[in-house]
mmCIF file of the N, C-alpha and C atoms, coordinates in Angstrom:
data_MODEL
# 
_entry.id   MODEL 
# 
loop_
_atom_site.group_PDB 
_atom_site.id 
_atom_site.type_symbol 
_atom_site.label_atom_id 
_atom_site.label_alt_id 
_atom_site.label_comp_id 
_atom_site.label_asym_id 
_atom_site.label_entity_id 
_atom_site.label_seq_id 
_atom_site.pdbx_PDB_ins_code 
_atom_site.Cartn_x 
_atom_site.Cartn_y 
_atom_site.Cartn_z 
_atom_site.occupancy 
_atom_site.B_iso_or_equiv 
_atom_site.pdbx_formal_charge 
_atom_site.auth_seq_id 
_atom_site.auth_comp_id 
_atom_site.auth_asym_id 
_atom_site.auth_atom_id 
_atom_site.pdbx_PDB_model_num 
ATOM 1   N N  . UNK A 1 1  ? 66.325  108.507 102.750 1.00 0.00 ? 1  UNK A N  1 
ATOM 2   C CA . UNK A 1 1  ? 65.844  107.909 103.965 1.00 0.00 ? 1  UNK A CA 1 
ATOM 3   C C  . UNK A 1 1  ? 65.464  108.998 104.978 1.00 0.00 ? 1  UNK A C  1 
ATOM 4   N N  . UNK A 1 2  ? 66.672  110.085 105.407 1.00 0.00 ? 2  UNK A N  1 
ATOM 5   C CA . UNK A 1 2  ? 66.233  110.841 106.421 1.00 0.00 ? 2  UNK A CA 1 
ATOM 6   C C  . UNK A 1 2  ? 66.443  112.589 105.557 1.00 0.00 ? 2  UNK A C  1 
ATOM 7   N N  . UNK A 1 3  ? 65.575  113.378 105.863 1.00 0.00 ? 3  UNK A N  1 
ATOM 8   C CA . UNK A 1 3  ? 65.571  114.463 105.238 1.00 0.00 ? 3  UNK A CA 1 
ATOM 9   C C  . UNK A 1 3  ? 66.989  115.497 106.111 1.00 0.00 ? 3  UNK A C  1 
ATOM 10  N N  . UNK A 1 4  ? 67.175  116.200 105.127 1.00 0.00 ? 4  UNK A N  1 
ATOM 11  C CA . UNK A 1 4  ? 68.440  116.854 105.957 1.00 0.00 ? 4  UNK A CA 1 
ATOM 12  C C  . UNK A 1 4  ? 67.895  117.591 107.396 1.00 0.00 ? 4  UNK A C  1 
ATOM 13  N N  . UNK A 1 5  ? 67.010  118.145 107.184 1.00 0.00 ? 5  UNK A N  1 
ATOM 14  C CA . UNK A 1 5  ? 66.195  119.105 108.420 1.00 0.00 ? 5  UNK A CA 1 
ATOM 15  C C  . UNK A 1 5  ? 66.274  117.666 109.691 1.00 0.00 ? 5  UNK A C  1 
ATOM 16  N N  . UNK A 1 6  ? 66.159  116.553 109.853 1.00 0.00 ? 6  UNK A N  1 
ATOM 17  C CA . UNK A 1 6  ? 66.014  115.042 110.409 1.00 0.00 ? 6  UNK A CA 1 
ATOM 18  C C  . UNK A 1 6  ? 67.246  114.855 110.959 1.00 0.00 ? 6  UNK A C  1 
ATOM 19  N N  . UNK A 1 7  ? 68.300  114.883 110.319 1.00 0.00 ? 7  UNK A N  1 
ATOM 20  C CA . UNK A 1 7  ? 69.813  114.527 110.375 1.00 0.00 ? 7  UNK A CA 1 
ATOM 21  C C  . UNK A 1 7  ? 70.530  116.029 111.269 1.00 0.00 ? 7  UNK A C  1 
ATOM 22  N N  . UNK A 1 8  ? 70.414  116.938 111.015 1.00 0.00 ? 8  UNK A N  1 
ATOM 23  C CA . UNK A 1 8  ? 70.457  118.170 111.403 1.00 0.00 ? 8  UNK A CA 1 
ATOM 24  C C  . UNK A 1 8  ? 69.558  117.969 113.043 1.00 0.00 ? 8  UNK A C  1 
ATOM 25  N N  . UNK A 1 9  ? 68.296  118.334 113.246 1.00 0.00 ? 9  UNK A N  1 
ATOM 26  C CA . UNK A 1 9  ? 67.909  117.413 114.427 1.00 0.00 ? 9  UNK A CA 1 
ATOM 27  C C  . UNK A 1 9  ? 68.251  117.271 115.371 1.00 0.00 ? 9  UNK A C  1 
ATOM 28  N N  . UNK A 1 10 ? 68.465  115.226 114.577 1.00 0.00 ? 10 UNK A N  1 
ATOM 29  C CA . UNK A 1 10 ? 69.127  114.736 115.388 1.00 0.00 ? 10 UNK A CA 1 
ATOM 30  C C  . UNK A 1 10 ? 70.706  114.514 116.024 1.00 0.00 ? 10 UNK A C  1 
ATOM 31  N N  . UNK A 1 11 ? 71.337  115.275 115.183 1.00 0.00 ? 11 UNK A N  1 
ATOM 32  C CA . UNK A 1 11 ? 72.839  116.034 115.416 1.00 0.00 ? 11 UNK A CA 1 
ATOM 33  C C  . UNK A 1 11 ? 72.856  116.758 116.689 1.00 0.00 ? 11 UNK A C  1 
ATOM 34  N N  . UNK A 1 12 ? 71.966  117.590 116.522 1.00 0.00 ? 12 UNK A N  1 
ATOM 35  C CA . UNK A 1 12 ? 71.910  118.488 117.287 1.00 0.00 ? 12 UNK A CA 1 
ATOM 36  C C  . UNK A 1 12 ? 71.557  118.245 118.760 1.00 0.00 ? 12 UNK A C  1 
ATOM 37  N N  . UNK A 1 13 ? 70.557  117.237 118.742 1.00 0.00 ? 13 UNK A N  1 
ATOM 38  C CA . UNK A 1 13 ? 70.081  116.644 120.002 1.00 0.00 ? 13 UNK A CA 1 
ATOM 39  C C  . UNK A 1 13 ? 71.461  115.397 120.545 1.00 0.00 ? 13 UNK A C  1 
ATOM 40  N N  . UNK A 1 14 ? 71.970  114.742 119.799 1.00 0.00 ? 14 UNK A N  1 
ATOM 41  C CA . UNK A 1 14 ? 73.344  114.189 120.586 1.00 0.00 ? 14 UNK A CA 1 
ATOM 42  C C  . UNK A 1 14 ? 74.186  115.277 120.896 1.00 0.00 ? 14 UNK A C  1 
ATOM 43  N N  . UNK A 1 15 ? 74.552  115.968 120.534 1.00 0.00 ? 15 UNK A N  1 
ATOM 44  C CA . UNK A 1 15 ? 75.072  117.194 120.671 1.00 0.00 ? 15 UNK A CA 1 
ATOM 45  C C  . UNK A 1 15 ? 74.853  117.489 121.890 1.00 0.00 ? 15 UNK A C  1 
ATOM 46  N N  . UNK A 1 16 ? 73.627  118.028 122.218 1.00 0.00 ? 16 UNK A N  1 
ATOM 47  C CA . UNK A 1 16 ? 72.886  118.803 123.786 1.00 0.00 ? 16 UNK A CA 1 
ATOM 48  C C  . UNK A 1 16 ? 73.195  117.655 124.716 1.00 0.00 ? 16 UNK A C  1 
ATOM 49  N N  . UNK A 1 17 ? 72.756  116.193 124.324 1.00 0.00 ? 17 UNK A N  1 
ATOM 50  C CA . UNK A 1 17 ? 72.881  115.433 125.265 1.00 0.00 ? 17 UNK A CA 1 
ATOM 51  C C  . UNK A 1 17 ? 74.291  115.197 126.130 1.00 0.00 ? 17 UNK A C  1 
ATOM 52  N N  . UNK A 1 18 ? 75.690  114.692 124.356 1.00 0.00 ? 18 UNK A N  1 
ATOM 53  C CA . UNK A 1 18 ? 76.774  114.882 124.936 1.00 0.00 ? 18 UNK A CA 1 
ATOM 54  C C  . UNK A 1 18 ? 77.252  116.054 125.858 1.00 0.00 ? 18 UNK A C  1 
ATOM 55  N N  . UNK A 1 19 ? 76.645  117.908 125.418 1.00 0.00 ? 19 UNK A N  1 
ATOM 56  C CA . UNK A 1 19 ? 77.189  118.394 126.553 1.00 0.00 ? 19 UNK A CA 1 
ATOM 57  C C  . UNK A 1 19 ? 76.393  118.608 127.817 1.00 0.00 ? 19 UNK A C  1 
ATOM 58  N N  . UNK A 1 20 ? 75.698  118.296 127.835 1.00 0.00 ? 20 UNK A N  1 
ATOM 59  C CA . UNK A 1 20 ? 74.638  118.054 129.638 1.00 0.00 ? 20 UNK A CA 1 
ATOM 60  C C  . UNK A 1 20 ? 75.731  116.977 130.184 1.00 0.00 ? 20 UNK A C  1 
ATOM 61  N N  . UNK A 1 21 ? 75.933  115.740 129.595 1.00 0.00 ? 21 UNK A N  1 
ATOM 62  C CA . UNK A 1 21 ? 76.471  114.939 130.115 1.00 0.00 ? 21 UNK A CA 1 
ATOM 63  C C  . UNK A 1 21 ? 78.000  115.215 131.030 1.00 0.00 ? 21 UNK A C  1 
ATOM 64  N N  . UNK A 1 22 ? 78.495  115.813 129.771 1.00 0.00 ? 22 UNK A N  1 
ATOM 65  C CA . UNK A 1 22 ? 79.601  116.819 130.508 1.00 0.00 ? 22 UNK A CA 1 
ATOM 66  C C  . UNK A 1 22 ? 79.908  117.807 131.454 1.00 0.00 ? 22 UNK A C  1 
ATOM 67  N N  . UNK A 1 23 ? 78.626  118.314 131.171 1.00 0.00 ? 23 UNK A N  1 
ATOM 68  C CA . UNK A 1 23 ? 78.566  119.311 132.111 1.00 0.00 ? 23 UNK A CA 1 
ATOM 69  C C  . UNK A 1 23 ? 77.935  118.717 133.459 1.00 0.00 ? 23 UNK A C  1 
ATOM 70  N N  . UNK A 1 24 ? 77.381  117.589 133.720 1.00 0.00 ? 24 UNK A N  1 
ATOM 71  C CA . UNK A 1 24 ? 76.772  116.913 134.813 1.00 0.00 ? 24 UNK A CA 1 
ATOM 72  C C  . UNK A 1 24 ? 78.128  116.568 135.164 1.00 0.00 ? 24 UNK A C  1 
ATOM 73  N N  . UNK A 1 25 ? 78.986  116.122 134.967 1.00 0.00 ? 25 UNK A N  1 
ATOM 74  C CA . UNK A 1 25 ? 80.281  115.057 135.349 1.00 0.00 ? 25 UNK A CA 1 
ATOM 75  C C  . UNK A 1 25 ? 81.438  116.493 135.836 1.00 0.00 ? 25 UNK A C  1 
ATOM 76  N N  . UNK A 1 26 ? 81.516  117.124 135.322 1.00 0.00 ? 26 UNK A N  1 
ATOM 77  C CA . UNK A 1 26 ? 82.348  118.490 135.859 1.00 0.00 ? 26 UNK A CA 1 
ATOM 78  C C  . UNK A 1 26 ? 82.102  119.344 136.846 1.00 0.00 ? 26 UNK A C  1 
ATOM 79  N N  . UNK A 1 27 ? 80.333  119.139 137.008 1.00 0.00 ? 27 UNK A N  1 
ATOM 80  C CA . UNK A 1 27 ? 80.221  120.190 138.432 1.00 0.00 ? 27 UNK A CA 1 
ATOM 81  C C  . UNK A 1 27 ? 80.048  118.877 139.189 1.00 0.00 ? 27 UNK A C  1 
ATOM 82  N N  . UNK A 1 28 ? 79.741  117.880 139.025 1.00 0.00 ? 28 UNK A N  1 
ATOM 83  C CA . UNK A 1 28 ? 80.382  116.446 140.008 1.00 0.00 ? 28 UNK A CA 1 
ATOM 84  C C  . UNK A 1 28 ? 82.286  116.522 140.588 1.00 0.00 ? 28 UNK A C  1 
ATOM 85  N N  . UNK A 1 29 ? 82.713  116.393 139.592 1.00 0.00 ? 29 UNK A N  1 
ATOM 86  C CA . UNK A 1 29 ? 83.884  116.586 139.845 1.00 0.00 ? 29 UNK A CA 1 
ATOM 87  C C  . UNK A 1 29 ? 84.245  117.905 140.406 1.00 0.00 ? 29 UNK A C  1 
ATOM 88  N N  . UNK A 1 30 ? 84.442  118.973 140.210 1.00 0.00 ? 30 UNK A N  1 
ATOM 89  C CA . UNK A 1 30 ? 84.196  120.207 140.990 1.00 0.00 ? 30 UNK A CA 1 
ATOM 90  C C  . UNK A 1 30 ? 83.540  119.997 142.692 1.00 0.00 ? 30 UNK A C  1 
ATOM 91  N N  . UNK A 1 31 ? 82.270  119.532 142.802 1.00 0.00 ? 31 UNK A N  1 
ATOM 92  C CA . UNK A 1 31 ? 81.909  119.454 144.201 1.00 0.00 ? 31 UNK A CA 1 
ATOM 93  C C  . UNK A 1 31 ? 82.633  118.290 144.775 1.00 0.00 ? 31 UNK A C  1 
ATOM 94  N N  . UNK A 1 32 ? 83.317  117.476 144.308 1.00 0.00 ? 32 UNK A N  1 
ATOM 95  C CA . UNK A 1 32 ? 83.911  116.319 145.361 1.00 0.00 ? 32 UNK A CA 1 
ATOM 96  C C  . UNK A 1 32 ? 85.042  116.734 145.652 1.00 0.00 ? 32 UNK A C  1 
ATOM 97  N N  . UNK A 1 33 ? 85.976  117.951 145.384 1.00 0.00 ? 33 UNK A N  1 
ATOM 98  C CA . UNK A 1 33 ? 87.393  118.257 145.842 1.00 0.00 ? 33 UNK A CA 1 
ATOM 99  C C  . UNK A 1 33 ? 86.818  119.337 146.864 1.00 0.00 ? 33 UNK A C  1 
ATOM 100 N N  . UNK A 1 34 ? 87.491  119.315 148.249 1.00 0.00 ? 34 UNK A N  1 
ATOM 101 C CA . UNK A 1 34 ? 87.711  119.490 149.043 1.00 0.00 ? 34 UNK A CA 1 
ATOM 102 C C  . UNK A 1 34 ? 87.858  121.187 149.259 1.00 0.00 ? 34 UNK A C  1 
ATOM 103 N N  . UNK A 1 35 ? 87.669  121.728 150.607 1.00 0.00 ? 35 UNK A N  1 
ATOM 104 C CA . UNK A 1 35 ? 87.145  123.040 150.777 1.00 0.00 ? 35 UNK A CA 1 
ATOM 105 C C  . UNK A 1 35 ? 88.735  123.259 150.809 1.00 0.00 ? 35 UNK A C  1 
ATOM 106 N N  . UNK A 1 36 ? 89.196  122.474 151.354 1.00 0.00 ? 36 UNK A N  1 
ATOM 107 C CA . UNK A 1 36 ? 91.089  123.163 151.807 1.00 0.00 ? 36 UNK A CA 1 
ATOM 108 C C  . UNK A 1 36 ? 91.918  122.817 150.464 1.00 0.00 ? 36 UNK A C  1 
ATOM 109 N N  . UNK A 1 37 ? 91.526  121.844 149.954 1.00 0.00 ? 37 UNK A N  1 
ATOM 110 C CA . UNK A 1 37 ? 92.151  121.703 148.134 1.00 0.00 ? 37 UNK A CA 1 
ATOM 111 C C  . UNK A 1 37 ? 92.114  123.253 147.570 1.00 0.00 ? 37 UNK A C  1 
ATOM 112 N N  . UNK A 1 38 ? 90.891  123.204 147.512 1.00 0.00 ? 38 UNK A N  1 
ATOM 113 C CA . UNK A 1 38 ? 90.269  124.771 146.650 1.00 0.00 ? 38 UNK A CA 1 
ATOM 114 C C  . UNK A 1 38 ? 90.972  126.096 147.436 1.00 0.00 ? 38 UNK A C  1 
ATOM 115 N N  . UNK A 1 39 ? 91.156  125.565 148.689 1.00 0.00 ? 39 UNK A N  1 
ATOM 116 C CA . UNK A 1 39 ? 91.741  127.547 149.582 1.00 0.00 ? 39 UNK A CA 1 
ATOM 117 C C  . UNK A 1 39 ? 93.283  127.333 149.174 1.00 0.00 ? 39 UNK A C  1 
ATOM 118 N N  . UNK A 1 40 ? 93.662  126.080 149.325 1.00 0.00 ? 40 UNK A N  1 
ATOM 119 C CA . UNK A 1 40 ? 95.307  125.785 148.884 1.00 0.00 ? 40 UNK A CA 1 
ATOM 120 C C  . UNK A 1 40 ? 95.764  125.892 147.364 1.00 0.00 ? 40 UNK A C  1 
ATOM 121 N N  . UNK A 1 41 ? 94.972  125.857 146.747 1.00 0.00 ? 41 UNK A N  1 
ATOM 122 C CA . UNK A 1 41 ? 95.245  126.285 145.178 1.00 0.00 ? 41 UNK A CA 1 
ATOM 123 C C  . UNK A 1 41 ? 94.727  127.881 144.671 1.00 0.00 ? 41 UNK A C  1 
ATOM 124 N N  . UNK A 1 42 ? 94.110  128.413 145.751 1.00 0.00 ? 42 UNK A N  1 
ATOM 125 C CA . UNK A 1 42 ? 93.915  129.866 145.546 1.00 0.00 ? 42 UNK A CA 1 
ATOM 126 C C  . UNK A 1 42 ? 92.781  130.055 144.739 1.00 0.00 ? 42 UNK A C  1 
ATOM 127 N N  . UNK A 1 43 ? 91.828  129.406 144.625 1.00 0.00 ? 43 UNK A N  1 
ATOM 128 C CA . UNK A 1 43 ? 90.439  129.252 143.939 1.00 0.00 ? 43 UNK A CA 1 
ATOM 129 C C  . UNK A 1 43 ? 89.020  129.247 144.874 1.00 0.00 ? 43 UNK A C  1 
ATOM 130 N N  . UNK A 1 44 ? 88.363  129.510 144.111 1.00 0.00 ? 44 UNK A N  1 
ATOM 131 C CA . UNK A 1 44 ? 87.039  129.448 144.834 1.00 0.00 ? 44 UNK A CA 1 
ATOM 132 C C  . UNK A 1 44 ? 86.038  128.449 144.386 1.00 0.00 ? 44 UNK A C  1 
ATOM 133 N N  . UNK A 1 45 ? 85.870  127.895 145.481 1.00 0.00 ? 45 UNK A N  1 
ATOM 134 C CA . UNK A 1 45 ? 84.919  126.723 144.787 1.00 0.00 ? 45 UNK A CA 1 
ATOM 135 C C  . UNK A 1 45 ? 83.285  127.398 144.446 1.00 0.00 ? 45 UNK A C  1 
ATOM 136 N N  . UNK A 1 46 ? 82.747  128.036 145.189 1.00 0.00 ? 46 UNK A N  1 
ATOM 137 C CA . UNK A 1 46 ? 81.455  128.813 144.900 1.00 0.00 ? 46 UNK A CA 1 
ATOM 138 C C  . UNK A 1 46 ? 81.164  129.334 144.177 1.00 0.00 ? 46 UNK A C  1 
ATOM 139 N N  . UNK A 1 47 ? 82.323  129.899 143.772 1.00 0.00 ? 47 UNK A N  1 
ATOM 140 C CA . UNK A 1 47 ? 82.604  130.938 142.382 1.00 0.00 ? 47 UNK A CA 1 
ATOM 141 C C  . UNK A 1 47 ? 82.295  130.141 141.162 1.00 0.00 ? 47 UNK A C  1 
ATOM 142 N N  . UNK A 1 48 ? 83.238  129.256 140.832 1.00 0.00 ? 48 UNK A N  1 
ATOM 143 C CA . UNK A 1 48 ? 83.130  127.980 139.932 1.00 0.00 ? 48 UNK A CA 1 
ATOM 144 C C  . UNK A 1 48 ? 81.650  126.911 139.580 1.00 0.00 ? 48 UNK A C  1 
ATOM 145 N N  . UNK A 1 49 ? 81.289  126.862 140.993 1.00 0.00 ? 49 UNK A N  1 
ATOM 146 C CA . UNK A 1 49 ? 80.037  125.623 140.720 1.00 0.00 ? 49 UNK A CA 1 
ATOM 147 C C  . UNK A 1 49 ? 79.049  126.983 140.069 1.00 0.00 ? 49 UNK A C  1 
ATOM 148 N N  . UNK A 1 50 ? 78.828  128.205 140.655 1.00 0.00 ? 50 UNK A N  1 
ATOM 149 C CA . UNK A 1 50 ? 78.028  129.028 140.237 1.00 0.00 ? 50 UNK A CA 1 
ATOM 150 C C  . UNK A 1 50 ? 78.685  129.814 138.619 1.00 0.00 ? 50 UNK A C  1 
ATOM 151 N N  . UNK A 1 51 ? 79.678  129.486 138.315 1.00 0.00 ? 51 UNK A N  1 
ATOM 152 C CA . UNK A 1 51 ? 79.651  129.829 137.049 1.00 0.00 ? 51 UNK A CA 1 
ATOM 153 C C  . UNK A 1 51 ? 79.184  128.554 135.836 1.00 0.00 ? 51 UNK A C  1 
ATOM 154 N N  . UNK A 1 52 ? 79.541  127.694 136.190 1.00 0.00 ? 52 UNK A N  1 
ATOM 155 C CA . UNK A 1 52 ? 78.946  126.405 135.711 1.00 0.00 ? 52 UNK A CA 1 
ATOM 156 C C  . UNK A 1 52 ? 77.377  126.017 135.645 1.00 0.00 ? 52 UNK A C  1 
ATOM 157 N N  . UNK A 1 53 ? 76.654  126.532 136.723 1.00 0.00 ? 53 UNK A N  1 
ATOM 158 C CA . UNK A 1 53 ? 75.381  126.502 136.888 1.00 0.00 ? 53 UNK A CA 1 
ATOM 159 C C  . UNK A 1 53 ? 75.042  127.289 136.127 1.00 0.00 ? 53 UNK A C  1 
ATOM 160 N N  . UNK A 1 54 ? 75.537  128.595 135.930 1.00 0.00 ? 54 UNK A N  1 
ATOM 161 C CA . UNK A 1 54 ? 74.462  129.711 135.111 1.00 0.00 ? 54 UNK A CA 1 
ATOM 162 C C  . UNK A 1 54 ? 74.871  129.857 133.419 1.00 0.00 ? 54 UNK A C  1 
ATOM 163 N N  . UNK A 1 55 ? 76.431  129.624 133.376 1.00 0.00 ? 55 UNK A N  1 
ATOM 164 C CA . UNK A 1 55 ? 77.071  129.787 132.173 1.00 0.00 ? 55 UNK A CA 1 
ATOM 165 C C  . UNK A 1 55 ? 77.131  128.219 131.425 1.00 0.00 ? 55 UNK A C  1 
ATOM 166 N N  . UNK A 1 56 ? 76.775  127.232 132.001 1.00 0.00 ? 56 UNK A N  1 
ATOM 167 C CA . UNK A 1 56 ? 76.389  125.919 131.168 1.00 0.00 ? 56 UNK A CA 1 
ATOM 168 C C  . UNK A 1 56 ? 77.520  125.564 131.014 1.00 0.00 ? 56 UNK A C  1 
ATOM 169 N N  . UNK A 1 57 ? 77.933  124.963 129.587 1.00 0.00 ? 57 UNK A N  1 
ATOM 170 C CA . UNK A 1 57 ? 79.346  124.749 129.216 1.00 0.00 ? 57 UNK A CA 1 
ATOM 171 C C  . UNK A 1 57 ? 80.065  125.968 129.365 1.00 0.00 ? 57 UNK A C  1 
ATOM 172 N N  . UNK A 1 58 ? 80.188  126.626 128.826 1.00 0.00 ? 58 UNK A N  1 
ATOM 173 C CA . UNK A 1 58 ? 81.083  128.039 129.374 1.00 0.00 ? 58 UNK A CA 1 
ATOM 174 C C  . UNK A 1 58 ? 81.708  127.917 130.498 1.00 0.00 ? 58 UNK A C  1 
ATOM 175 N N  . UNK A 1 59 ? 81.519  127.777 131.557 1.00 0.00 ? 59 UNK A N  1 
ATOM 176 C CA . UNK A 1 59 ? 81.328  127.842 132.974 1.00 0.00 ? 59 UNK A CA 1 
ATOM 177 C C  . UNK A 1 59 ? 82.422  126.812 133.038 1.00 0.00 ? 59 UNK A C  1 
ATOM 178 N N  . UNK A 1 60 ? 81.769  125.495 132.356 1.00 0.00 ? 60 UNK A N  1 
ATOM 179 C CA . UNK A 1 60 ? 82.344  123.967 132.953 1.00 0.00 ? 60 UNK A CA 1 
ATOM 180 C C  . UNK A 1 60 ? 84.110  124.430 132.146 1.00 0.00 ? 60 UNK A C  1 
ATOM 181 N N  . UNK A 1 61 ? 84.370  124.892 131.074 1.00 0.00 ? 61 UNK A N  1 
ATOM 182 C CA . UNK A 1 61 ? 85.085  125.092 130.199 1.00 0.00 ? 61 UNK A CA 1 
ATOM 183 C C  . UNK A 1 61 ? 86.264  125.634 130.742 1.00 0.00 ? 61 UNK A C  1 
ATOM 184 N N  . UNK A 1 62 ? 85.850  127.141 131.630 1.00 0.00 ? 62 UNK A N  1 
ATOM 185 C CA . UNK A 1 62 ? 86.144  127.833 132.172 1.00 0.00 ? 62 UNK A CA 1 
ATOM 186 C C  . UNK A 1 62 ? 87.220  126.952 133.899 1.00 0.00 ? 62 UNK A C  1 
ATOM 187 N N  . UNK A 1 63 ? 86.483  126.229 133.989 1.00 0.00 ? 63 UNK A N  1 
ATOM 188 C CA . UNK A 1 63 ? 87.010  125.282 135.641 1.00 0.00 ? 63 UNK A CA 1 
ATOM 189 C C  . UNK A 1 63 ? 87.537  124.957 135.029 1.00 0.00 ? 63 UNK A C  1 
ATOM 190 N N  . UNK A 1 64 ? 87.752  123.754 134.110 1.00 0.00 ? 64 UNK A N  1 
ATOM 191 C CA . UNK A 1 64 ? 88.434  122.523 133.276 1.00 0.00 ? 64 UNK A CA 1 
ATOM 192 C C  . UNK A 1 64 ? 89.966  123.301 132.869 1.00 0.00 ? 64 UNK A C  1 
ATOM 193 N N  . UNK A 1 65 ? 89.586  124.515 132.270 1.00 0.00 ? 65 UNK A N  1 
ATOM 194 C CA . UNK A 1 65 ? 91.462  125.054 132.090 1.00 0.00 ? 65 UNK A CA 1 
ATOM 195 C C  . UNK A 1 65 ? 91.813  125.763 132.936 1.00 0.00 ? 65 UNK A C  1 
ATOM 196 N N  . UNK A 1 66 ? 90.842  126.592 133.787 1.00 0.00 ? 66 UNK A N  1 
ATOM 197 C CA . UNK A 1 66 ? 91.626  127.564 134.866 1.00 0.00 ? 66 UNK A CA 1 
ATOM 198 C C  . UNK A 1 66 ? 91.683  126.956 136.274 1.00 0.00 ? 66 UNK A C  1 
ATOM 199 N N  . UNK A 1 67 ? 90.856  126.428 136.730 1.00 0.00 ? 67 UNK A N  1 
ATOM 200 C CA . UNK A 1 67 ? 90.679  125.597 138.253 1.00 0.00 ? 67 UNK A CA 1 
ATOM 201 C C  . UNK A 1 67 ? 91.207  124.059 138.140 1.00 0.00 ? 67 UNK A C  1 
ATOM 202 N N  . UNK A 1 68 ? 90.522  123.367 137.446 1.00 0.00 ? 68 UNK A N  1 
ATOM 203 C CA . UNK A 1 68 ? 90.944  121.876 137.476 1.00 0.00 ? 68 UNK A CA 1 
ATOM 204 C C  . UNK A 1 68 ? 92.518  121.517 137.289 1.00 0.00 ? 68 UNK A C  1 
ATOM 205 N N  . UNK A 1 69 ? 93.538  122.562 136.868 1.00 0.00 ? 69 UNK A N  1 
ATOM 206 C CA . UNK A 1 69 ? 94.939  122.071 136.498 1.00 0.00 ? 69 UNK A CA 1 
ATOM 207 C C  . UNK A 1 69 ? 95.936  122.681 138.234 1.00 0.00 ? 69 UNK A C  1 
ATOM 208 N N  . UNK A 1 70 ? 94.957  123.255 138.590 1.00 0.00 ? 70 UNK A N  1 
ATOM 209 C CA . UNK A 1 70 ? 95.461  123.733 139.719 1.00 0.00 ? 70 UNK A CA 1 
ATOM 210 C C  . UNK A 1 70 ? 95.503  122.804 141.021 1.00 0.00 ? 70 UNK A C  1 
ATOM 211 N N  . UNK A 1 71 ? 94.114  122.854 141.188 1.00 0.00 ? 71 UNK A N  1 
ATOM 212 C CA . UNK A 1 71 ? 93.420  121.495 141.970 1.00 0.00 ? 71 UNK A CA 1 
ATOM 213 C C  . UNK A 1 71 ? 94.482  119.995 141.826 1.00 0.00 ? 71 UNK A C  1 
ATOM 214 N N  . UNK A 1 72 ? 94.213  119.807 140.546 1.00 0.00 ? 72 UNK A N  1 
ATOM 215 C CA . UNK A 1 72 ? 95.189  118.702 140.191 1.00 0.00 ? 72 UNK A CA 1 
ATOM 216 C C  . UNK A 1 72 ? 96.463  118.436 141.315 1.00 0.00 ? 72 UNK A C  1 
ATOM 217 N N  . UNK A 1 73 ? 97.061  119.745 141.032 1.00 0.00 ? 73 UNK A N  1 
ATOM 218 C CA . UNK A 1 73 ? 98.427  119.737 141.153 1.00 0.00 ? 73 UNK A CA 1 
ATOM 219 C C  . UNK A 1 73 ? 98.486  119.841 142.628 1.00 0.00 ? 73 UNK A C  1 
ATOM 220 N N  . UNK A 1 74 ? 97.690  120.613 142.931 1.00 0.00 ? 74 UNK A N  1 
ATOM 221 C CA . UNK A 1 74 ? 97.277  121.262 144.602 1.00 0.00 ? 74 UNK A CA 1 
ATOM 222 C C  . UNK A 1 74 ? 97.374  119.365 145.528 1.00 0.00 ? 74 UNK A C  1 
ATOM 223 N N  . UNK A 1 75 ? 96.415  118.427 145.023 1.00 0.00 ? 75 UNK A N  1 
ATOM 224 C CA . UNK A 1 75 ? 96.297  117.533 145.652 1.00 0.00 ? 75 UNK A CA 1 
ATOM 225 C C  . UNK A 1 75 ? 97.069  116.323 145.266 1.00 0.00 ? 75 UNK A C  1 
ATOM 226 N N  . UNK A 1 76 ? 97.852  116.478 144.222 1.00 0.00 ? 76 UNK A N  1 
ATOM 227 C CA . UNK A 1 76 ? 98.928  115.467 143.550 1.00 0.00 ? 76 UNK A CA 1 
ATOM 228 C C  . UNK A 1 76 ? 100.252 115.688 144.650 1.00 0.00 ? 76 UNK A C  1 
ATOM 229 N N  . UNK A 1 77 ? 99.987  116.923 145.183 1.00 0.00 ? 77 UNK A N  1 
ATOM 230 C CA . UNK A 1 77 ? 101.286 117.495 146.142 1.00 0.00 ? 77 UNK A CA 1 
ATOM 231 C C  . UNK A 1 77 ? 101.355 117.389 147.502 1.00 0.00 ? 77 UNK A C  1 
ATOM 232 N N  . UNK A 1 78 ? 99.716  117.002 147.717 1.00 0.00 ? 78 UNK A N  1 
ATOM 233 C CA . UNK A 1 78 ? 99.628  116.757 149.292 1.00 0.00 ? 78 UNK A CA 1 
ATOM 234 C C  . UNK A 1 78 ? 99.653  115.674 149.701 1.00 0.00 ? 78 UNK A C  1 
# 
């Protein structure tokens, strides 16, 4: 029915889509926490949205284990 080069593809293109999608929803999440969240957890928010912007997933990967568990906790506490 579909040639492997077809299947391969279109793998690949859900693939890109699932991580755009992700990566749209993480620098969302990233810009809606707060300038004093981010100075109270010892992070930089500028730093982050601009590593996300240039490094793609990398970037988003990068917030998600080093910034986002902080943040978390930063505003779970206030």
């Amino acid at each position: 029915m579909f040639s492997g080069a077809a299947v391969f593809v279109l793998v690949l293109l859900v693939l890109m889509l699932a991580f755009f999608v992700w990566w749209v929803l993480m620098l969302i999440d990233a810009l809606k926490v707060s300038d004093a969240t981010w100075s109270a957890a010892g992070e930089s928010k500028i730093l982050y949205v601009l590593l996300m912007v240039f490094l793609g997933v990398i970037g988003t990967i990068l917030y998600v284990v080093i910034a986002r568990p902080k943040l978390r906790l930063q505003s779970s506490s206030a």
